[in-house]
Every structure is written in structure tokens, then in C-alpha cells.
C-alpha positions as CSV (number, residue, x, y, z in Angstrom):
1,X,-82.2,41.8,13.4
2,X,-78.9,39.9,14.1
3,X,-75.6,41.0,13.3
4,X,-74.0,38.2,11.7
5,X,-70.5,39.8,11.6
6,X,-67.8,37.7,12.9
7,X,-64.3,37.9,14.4
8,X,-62.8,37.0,11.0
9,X,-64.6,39.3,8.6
10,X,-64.4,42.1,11.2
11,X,-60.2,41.3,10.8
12,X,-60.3,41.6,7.3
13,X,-61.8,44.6,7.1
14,X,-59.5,46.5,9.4
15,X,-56.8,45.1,7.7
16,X,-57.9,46.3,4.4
17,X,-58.7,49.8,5.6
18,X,-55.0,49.4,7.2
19,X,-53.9,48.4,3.7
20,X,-55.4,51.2,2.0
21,X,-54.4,53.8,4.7
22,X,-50.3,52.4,4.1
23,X,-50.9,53.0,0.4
24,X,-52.9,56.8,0.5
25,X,-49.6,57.5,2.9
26,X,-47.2,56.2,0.6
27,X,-48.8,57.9,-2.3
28,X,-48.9,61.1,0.0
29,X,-45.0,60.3,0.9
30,X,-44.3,60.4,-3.0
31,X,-46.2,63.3,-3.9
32,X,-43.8,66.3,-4.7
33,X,-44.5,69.2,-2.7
34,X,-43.0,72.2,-0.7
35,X,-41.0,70.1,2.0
36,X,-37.7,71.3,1.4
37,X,-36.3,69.4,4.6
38,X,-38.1,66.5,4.4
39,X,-40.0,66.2,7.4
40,X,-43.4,65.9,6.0
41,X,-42.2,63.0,3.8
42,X,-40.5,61.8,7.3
43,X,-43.6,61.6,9.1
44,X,-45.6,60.2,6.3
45,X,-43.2,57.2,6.0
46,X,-42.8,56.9,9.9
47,X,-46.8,56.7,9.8
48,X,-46.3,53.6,6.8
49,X,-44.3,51.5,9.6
50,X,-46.7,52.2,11.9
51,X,-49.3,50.9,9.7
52,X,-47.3,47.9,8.6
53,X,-47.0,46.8,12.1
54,X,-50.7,47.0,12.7
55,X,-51.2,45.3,9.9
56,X,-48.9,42.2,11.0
57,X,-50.3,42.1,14.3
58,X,-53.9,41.9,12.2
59,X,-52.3,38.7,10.0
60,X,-51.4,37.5,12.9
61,X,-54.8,37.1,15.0
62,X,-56.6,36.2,11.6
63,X,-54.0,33.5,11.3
64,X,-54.8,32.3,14.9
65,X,-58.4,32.4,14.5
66,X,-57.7,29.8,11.8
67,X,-55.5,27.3,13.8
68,X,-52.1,28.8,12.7
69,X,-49.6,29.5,15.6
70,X,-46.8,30.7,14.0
71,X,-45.7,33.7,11.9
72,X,-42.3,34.8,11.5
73,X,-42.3,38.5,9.9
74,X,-38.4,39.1,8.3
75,X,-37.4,42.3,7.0
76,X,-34.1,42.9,6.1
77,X,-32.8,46.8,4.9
78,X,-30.5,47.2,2.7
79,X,-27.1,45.5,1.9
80,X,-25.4,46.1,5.6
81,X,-23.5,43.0,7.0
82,X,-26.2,42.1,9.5
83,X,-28.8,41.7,6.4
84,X,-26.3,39.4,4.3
85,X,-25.9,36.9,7.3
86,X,-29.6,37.1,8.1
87,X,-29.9,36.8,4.8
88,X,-27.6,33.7,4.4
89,X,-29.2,31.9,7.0
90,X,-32.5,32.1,5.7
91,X,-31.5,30.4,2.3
92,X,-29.7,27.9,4.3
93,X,-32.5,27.0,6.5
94,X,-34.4,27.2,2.9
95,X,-36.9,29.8,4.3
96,X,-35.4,32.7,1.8
């Protein structure tokens, strides 16, 4: 018997198991608990980026298998200087 499983469906499934990793961490991350320091919680949300990056890179290759080239990923923290201009630019490129 053939395995009919193809590059695509094989993507979305790691990035759903991704997905749901990134939410049993963040969940984990919020869950109070005796980490009076923090580090746990440190290490969980560390892990989250981790996972959030995987998950791009996923988007990414599912979006080339489908023709699409380009991807631009944005993420602006907080209210810092840098994050207002980036910010700014966006709208006035009309991409925010």
C-alpha cells in the first residue's frame, strides 16, 4: 500500500503539533507554581520563541510550496523608540 502523504499535508501537521506545543508551554509558563526566581517560567517562554520561529520557518516552506516567495514576519515589543518608527513606517507604506 502507498503512502499518499504529501509535502504539504506533512507541513501542516508539524506546524500544528508546533502550534500546540507553543500553547501547552505557554499554558505551562502561566501556571502558578514554586518558581520564586522565575527561571522556570524563563525557560518556558524562551522555549515559546523557539517554537514561534519554527513555526515561521514552517509558513514559510508551505507558502513556497504554493508559489508564494515572500513573507515578511514583523514583530515589534513594546512602546520603545525603535518600535514607533518601525511602527510608523509600516502604516505609511500601508502594510500596518
Amino acid at each position: 500500500m502507498k503512502n499518499h502523504t504529501t509535502p504539504e499535508t506533512l507541513l501542516n501537521d508539524q506546524l500544528a503539533a508546533c502550534l500546540a506545543a507553543m500553547q501547552d508551554c505557554l499554558a505551562h509558563a502561566r501556571d502558578p507554581r514554586d518558581d520564586p526566581h522565575g527561571h522556570l517560567r524563563r525557560h518556558d517562554i524562551a522555549y515559546v520563541a523557539k517554537l514561534m520561529k519554527a513555526s515561521a520557518r514552517l509558513t514559510e516552506a508551505l507558502a513556497k510550496l504554493k508559489g508564494e516567495t515572500r513573507q515578511d514576519i514583523y514583530v515589534l515589543r513594546g512602546d520603545a523608540p525603535q518600535a514607533r518608527i518601525a511602527r510608523d513606517s509600516l502604516r505609511d507604506k500601508g502594510e500596518g
